[in-house]
N, C-alpha and C positions, 0 to 999 in steps of 0.2 A: 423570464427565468432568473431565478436569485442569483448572486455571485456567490453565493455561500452554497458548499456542496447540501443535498438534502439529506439529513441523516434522524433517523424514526428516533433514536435512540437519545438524540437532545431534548426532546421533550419529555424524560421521562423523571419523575422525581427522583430517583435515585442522581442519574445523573446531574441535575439542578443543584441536587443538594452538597456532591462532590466538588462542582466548578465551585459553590458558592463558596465550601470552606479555605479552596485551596487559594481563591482571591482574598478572601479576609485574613488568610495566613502572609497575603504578601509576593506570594506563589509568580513569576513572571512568565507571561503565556511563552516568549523566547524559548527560556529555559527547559519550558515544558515540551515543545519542538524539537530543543537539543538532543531531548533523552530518548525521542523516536528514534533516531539513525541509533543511541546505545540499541534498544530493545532490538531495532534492525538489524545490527550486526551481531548480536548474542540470537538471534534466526540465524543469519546468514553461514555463522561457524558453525552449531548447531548442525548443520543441514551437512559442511562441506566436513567436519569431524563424523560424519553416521557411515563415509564411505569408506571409513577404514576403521570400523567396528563391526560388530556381528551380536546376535544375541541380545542378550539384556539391556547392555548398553546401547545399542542401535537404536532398540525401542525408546529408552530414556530420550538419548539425543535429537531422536524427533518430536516428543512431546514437548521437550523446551523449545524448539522451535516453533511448533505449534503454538504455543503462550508468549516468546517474543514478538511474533507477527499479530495475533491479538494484543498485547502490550502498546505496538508500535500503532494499532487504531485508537484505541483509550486515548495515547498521547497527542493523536490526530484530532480528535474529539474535544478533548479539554482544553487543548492551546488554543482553540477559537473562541470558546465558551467562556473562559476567562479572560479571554482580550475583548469580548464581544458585551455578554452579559453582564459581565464581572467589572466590565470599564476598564482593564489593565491595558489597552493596546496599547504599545509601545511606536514609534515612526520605523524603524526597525522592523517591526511586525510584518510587513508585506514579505520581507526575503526570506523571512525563517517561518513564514508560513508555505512557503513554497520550496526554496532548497532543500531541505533537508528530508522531504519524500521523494525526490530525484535519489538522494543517496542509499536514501531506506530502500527503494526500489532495485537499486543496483547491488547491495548488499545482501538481500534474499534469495532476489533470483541467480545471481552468478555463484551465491553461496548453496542453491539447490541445485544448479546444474553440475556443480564438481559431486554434490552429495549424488543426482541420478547418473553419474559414468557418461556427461554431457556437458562439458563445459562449454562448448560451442551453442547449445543452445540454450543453456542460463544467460549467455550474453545474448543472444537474439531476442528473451524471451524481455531481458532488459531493457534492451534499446528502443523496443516495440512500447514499454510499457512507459518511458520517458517519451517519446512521440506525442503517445496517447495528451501526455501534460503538457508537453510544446504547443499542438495547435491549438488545444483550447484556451493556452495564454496567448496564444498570437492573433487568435480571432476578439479575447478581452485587448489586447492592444489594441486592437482595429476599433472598437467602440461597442463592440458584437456580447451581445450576453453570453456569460462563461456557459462553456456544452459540457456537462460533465454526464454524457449518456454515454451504457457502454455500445456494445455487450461486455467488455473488460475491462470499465473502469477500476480505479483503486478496490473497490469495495468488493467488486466481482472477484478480483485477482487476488487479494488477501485471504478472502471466503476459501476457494480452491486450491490455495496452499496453504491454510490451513488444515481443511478437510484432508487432501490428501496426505501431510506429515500427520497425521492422527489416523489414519486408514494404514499408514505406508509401515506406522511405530508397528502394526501387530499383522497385516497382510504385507508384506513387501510387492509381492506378485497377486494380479488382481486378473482371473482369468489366463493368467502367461503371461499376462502385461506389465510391465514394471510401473506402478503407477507415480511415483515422482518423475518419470520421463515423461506419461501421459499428460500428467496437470501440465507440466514444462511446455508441451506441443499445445496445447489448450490456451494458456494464456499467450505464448506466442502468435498465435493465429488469431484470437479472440482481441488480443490488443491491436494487430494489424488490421483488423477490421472494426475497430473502433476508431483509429486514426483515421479511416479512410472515411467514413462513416461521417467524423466531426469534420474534416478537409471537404467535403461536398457541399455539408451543410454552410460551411462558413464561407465558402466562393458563393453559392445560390445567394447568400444575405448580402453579399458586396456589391455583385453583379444587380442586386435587387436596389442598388442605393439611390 
């Protein structure tokens, strides 16, 4: 298994041709890391200002969020691709390739659970999705190839708070359901069985040693 997550979307000219300028501009993958947790938290307010709007602006506030949490993969995307492709990796690089989506993480989701009338479970949906990134570092600590399977890994859980801040801008209730609480129980549970998921996997492979 690669240590580098798999993503379709590195191999696509477009994107090559983005990392390529933004290394020859001098561009520091760091930096480019940094501005995830911004994009993260212009989600995160986004989400937790919709629950004390109504109407027009409601709808707006979720679409920017919807484009923060997409913003904050692009930054996810190219901070590799210019430390990687690009030759920019810095010694540095290992912690701000990883910090700083523990923070994005927690800044979405605690920022969407005030937004669904659920703060208690924007932080569960957090802590569940920070887990998900523990044991797969603690299994890379052990010597163990990084697990980055979901079912709710990052990719999974950006996709469905996306989608539903874009569902949620113009349907708020979806069948009687309030669907920013729905995603919220979705990636909660979808993240908690991903941790457990990669925690079996990584004791079978130690046990196997």
């Amino acid at each position: 298994m690669s240590e580098r997550r798999p993503i379709a979307s590195r191999d696509t000219k477009l994107a090559n041709r983005i990392a390529r300028n933004l290394a020859e501009r001098g561009t520091s993958p760091n930096l480019i890391s940094q501005f995830s947790m911004v994009f993260a938290g212009l989600a995160g307010l986004c989400f937790a200002l919709s629950a004390l709007t109504s109407g027009p602006l409601y709808g707006f506030l979720l679409i920017v969020a919807a484009l923060g949490c997409q913003f904050r993969l692009l930054c996810n995307l190219f901070d590799g691709m210019v430390a990687v492709e690009g030759g920019k990796g810095e010694k540095d690089g290992p912690f701000w390739n990883e910090a700083p989506d523990r923070v994005a993480d927690l800044l979405i989701l605690v920022g969407m659970g005030f937004g669904a009338g659920s703060l208690a479970l924007g932080w569960a949906a957090a802590a569940l999705a920070i887990a998900t990134a523990y044991v797969r570092e603690l299994g890379s600590a052990q010597g163990l190839p990084a697990d980055f399977r979901g079912p709710m890994a990052k990719p999974q859980r950006m996709a469905l708070t996306t989608a539903a801040a874009m569902v949620a801008a113009f349907f708020p209730l979806v069948l009687g359901l309030p669907v920013l609480e729905v995603a919220l129980w979705a990636i909660a549970i979808g993240a908690g069985l991903t941790t457990i998921r990669r925690s079996i996997t990584m004791i079978a492979a130690l046990k196997a040693r």
